[in-house]
C-alpha atoms as one frame of an Amber mdcrd trajectory, in Angstrom:
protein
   0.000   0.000   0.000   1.609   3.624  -0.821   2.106   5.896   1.863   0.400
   8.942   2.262   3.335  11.081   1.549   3.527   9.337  -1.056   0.213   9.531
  -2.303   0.401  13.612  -1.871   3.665  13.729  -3.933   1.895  12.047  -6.987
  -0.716  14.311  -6.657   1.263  17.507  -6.517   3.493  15.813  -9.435   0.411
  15.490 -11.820  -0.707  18.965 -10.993   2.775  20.098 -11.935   3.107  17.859
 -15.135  -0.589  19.391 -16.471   0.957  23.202 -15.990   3.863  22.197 -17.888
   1.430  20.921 -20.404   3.722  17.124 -19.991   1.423  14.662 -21.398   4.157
  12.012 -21.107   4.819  12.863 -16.989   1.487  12.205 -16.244   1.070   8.958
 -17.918   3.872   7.759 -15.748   2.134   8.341 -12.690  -0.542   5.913 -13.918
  -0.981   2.349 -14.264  -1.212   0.272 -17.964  -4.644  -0.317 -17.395  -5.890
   2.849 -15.205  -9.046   4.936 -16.224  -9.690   8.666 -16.503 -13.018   9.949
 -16.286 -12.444  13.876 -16.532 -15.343  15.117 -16.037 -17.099  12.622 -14.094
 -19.878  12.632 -16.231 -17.933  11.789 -19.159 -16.962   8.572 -20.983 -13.905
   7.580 -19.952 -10.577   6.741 -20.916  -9.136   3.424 -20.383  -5.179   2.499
 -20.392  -2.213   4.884 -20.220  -2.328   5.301 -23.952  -5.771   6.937 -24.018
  -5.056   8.689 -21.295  -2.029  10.331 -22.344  -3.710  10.768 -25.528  -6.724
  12.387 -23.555  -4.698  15.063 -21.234  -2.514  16.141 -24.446  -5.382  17.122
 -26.308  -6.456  18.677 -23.238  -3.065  21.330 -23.539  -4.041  22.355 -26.930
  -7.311  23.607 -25.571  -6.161  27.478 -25.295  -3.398  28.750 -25.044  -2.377
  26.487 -21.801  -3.556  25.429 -18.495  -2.131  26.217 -15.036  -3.656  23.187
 -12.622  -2.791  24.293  -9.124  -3.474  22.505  -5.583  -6.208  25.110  -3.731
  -6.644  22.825  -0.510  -5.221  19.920   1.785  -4.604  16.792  -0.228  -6.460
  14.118   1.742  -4.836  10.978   1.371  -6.266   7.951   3.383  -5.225   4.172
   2.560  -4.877   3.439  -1.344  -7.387   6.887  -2.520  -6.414  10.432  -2.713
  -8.786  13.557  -3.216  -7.840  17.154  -3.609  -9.324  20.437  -4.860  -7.687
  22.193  -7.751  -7.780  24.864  -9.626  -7.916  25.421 -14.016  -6.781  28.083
 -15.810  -6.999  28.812 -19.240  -6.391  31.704 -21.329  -8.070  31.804 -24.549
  -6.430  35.274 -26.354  -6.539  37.955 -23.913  -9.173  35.801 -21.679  -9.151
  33.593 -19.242 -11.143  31.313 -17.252 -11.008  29.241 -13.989 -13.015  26.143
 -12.939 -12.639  24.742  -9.639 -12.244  20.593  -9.616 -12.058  18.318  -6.965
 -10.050  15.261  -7.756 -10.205  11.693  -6.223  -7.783   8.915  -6.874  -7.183
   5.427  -6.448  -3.727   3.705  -6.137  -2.180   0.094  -6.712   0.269  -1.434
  -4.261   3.294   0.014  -6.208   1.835   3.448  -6.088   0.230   3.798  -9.068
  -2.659   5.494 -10.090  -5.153   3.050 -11.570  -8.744   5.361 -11.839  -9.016
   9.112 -11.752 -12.408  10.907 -11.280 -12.638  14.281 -11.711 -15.539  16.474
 -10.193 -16.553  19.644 -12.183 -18.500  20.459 -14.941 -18.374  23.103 -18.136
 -21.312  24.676 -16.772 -18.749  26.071 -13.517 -16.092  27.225 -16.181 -16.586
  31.124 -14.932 -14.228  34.201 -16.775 -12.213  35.683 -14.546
């Protein structure tokens, strides 16, 4: 079972890899067959190819995303959950939605499902 220090450093490491817009970093911190559903409400994607796949075309949307940690990562057995922040800029404007993330690890510390809480409807300008 991963520790819970280990469990927040994955989490602050996938925040990081999204606002360097590294597609490749984040499929490392998953497992081959983990599965993304961002948002919740969404189909998903299955395997660290689709994934990867998924969160690169995710960069192109604008022109970048900043992904930062607004709260406590909460990190209790093999899950994680923590609250994040989007940012976009699309020309000169930008928008924010606020996410809450929960995750669930494998023995070797992997991620193996992702669910992300937030919806297009709480994209706001700011």
């Amino acid at each position: 079972m991963p520790t819970e220090e280990h469990i927040r450093s994955v989490i602050e490491s996938y925040a990081a890899a999204h606002s360097r817009s590294d597609s490749a970093a984040i499929g490392e911190l998953f497992a081959e067959d983990a599965v993304v559903a961002d948002p919740v409400d969404q189909p998903s994607h299955s395997g660290r190819d689709a994934i990867v796949a998924f969160f690169a075309m995710t960069h192109t949307i604008g022109d970048g995303l900043d992904l930062s940690i607004t709260g406590p990562i909460r990190a209790v057995g093999n899950f994680g959950a923590v609250p994040l922040r989007a940012v976009t800029s699309v020309g000169d404007d930008k928008f924010a939605v606020d996410i809450i993330d929960v995750f669930t690890f494998n023995d070797d510390g992997l991620i193996t499902d992702m669910k992300a809480y937030w919806s297009s409807s709480q994209v706001k300008p700011i």
